[in-house]
N, C-alpha and C positions, 0 to 999 in steps of 0.2 A: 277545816274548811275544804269542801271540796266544789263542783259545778264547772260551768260554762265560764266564769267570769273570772275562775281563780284568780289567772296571770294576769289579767285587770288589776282586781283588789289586790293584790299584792304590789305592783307595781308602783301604784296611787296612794298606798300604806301613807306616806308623811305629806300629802298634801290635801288641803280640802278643798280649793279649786283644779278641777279637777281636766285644767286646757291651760294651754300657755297663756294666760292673763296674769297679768299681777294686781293685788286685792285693789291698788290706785286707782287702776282704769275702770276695774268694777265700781269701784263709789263713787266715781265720776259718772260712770252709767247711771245708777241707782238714780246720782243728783239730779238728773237730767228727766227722771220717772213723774212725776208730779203725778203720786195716786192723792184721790180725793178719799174721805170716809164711806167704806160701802164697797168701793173697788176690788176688785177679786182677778188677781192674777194666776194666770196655769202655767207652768213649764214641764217640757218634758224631756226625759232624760237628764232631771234635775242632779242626780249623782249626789253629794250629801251635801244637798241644799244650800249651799255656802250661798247664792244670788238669791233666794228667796228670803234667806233670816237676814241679806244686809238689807233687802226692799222693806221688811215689816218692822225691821227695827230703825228704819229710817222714816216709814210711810205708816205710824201706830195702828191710823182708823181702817188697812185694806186688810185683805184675810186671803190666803194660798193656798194652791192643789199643784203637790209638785208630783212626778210619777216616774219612775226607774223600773227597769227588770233586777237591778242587784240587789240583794236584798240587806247584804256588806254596808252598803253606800247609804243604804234608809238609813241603817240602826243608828250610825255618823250623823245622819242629817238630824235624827230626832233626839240626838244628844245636842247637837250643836242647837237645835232651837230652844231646848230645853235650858241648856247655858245664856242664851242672849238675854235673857229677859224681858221686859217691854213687854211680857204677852204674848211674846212669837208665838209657842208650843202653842197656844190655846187658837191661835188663826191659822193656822197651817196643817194640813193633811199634805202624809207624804204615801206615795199608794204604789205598792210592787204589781208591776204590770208590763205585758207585752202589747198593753195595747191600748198605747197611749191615744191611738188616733181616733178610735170609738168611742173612747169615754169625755174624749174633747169635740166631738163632731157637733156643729150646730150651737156651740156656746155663742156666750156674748160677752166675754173677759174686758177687760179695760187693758190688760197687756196679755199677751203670749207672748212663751220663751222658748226657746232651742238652740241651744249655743253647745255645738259641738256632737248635736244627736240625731243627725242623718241617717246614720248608717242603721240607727237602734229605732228609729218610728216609721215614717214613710217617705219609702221613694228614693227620689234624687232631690238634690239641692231643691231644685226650683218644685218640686211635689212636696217639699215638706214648707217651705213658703206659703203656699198656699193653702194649703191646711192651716198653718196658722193665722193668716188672715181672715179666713173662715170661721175662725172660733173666736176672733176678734168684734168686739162691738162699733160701730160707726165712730169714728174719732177716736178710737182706739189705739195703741202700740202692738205692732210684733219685733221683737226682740231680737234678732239672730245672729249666732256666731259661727263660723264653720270654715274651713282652710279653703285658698284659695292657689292660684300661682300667680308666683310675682316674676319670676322666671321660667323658661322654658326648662322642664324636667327631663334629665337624664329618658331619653325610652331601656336602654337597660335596664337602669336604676327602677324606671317601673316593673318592669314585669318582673323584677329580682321581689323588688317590692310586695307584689300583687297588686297593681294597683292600674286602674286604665284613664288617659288623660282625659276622657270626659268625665270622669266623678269631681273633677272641681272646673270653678270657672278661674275665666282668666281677669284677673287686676283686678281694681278697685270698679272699675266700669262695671266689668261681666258680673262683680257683686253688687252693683247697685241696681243692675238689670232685670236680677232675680226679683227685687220687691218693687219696681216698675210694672215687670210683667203679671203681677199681682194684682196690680192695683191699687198698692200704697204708692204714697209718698214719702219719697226716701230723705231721709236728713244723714248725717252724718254717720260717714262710714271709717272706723279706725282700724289699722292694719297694726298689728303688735308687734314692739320692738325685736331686735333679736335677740338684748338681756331677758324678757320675758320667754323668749322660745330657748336658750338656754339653760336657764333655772328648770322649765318644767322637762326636757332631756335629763338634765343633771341629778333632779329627785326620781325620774323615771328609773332610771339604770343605779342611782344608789341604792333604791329601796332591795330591788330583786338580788343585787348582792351581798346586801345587810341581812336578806329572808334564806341565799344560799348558803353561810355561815353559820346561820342560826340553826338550819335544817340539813344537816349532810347525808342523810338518810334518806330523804324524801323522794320517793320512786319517781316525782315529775321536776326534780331541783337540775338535773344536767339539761331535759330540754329547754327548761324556765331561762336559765342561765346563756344559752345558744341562742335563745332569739331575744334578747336584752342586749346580747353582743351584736347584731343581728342587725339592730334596730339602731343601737348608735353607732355601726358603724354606715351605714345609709346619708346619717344623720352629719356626720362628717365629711362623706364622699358628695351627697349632692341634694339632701333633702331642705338645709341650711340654707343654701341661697335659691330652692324652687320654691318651694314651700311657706305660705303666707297662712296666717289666720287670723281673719276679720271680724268687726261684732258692727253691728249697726240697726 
């Protein structure tokens, strides 16, 4: 394996939600989807499709277009739809691509989704909002998940980070604000516990030192390993209690 996304897919190795959610609050989401027969949902930066196969094997009569750049995370997704049964594999296209925003421009979806894929389609929080309400149909869903602050963040802690405080909004407001400014109507917005933002740190940083074990050779295993360390140590000093992430 080599590329852009290695320390990604590596990272993400044991989990197939691929953001601090746990599967609960996805099915809860899912329940709350009410596709009819017909419905065609898109997500982008689906990652190995884990919300697309619980939608279709929840929702039999809709059919899906999820779209990633990694191409790791496809081959996962299309194992995993292939596993659910119900038909998934047969209503779901998963499509490697950087350019997720063209090939959804002008749709008429019953749902768009982007939960946690800002950074990887268009824009900023609120440009990629609107893109997806744009490829949404009239009485439609857009879906979105993406961090927020629930606290005010370290400024150290950011730029140690890389990171600058306008890439997220603030509270539950500033996130319900984004799909205001849209032109949807917002309904319920859930902010993830901290055992959820836990768990996905905790398989974050095991997988890469289960892969540096494995691999003591690997000419990129001491950087991998420095920003793993890197990353929870952040994670412990101030990103824990800045650091939110919302789906609604």
């Amino acid at each position: 394996m080599g590329g852009r996304d290695r320390f990604t897919t590596i990272a993400h190795s044991g989990r197939t939600i691929l953001g601090p959610i746990s599967g609960q609050r996805l099915d809860a989401v899912v329940e709350r989807c009410d596709l009819a027969a017909g419905d065609h949902v898109l997500e982008v930066g689906c990652g190995k499709g884990d919300l697309l196969v619980r939608l279709l094997r929840r929702w039999t009569g809709a059919t899906a277009e999820g779209f990633d750049r990694n191409p790791w995370f496809l081959a996962d997704a299309r194992t995993a739809a292939l596993a659910a049964g119900e038909g998934v594999a047969r209503r779901v296209s998963f499509i490697e691509t950087d350019l997720a925003g063209a090939l959804i421009a002008d749709r008429e979806a019953a749902i768009t989704i982007a939960v946690g894929a800002t950074g990887v389609y268009e824009g900023d929080q609120a440009a990629t909002v609107r893109a997806l309400a744009a490829a949404t149909r009239p009485g439609g869903t857009v879906l979105f998940g993406d961090g927020l602050w629930i606290r005010e963040p370290l400024a150290s802690g950011l730029t140690a980070f890389g990171m600058a405080h306008d890439q997220l909004v603030e509270g539950v407001d500033g996130f319900a604000a984004l799909g205001i400014a849209a032109g949807l109507d917002v309904g319920e917005v859930e902010v993830v516990g901290d055992a959820e933002w836990d768990a996905f740190e905790a398989d974050h940083a095991g997988a890469i030192q289960a892969w540096a074990a494995a691999h003591p050779d690997d000419p990129e295993r001491e950087g991998f390993v420095a920003r793993s360390a890197a990353m929870a140590a952040t994670y412990r000093e101030w990103r824990r209690d800045a650091f939110g992430f919302a789906i609604g």
